[in-house]
N, C-alpha and C positions, 0 to 999 in steps of 0.2 A: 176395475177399469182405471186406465192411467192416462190424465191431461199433460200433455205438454204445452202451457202457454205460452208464444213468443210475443213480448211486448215490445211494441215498436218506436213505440214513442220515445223522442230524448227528454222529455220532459216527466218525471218521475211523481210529478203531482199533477198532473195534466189531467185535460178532457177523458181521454181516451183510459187511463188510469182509474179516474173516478167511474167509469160508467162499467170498469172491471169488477170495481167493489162489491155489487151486487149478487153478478154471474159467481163469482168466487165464493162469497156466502152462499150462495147455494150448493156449487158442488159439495162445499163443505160438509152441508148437513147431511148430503150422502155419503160422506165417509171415502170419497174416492181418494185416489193420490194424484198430487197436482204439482207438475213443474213447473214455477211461475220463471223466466229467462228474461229479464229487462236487456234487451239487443245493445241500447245504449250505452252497457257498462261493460261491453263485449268489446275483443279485438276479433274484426270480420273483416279480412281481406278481401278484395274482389277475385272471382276465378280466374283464374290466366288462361284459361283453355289447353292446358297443357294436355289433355286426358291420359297424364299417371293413373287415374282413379278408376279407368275404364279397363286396367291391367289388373286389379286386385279384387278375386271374387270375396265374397263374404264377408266385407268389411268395407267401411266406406272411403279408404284410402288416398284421400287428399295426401300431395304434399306441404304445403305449407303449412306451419307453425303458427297457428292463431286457436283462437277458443271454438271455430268450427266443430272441430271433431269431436266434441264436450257435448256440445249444440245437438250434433247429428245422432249422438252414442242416445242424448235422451226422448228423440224423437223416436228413432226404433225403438225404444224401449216403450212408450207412451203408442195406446189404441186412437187416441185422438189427436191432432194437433190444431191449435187454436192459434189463429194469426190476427193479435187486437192491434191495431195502428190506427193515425191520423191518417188522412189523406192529404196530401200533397201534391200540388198541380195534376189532381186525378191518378195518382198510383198512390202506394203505399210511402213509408218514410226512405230513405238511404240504408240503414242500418238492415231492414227487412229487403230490400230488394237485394243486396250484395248476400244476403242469404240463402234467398229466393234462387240468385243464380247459381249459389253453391251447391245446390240440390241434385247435381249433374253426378256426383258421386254415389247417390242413394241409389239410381239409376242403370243398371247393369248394359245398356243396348248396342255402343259403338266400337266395342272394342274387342278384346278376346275377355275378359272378365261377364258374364250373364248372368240375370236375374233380376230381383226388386227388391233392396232392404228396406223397402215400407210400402209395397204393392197395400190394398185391400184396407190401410188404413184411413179415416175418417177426419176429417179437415173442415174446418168452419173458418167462419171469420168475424170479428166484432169493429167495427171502424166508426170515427167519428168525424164529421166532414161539415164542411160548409155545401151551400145547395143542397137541392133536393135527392134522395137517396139513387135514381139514376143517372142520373148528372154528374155528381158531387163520387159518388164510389162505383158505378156502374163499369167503368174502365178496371179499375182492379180485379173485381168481383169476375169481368170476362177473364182475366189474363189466370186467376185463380184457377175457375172453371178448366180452362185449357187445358194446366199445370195438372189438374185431376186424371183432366182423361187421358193425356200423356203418359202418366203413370198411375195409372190404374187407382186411382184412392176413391172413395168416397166422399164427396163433397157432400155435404150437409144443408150449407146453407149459409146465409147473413144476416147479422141482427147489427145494426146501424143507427145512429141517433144524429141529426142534425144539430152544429151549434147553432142557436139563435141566439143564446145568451149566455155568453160565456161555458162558465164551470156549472153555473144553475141549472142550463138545459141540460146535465146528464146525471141532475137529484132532482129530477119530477118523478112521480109516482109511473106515470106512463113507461119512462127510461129504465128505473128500477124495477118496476115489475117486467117487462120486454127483455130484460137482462134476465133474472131469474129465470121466465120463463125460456128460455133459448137453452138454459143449462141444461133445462129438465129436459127439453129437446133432444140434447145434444145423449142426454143419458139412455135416452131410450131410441135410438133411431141405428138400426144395422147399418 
């Protein structure tokens, strides 16, 4: 089985980072293969809407010249995709959203090009957020949901950790173990 992680955060030592640590050692020790992708160190254009990419079966055919098509090549290639970000006035980061809408390529529906180059794959999410996990990530977590059954993937689920305290609230036993176990989740769930 193959993870693609996309990390959202621009902060490379951050909350959201830290509470990966975990989930990560875990996959680990099952021996999967893991593409960890920090979004912030990416050049992600926004979509133009041009839909060139609704013209090109079989490939995810953006035009524009950014590190997307690197992005997309390892998502199909990966059974899972793992979307960890902060939340941010109730959505995801910038760098995750201009991703999120680049997703129009994987998408075969509008144009003469048809099909799904990532129907039937499995999607989760890990987020860390101020408020309470409705509140604080409930918004995204819908927009995710959506994004699923638009295109057919299997959502899995969320595993979410409030800050209350900084960096400390995502090294409690509680965070740490909710991380692990989500991996182990994540490994066994069609």
């Amino acid at each position: 089985m193959k993870f693609c992680v996309l990390m959202g955060s621009p902060r490379q030592n951050g909350n959201t980072v830290e509470l990966l640590k975990p989930f990560l050692e875990e996959l680990k020790e099952y021996t999967v293969d893991v593409s960890y992708i920090p979004l912030a160190e990416k050049n992600i254009l926004p979509c133009i809407g041009c839909y060139a990419c609704q013209e090109v079966n079989g490939s995810y055919g953006c035009v524009q010249n950014d590190d997307v098509l690197e992005i997309m090549e390892e998502i199909i290639s990966s059974d899972c995709i793992v979307l960890a970000t902060p939340i941010y006035s109730w959505y995801c980061t910038a760098p995750m959203k201009a991703l999120l809408d680049r997703h129009f390529g994987l998408n075969k529906f509008y144009r003469s090009a048809k099909g799904s180059l990532w129907e039937g794959k499995k999607l989760a999410i890990i987020t860390t957020h101020g408020y309470d996990v409705e509140y604080g990530a409930g918004p995204f977590e819908t927009g995710i949901k959506r994004l699923c059954e638009h295109s057919n993937l299997n959502y899995i689920g969320m595993y979410s950790v409030r800050d209350e305290d900084d960096i400390v609230s995502f090294q409690t036993r509680d965070a740490i173990n909710g991380a692990r176990a989500f991996a182990r989740k994540l490994l066994v769930m069609k």
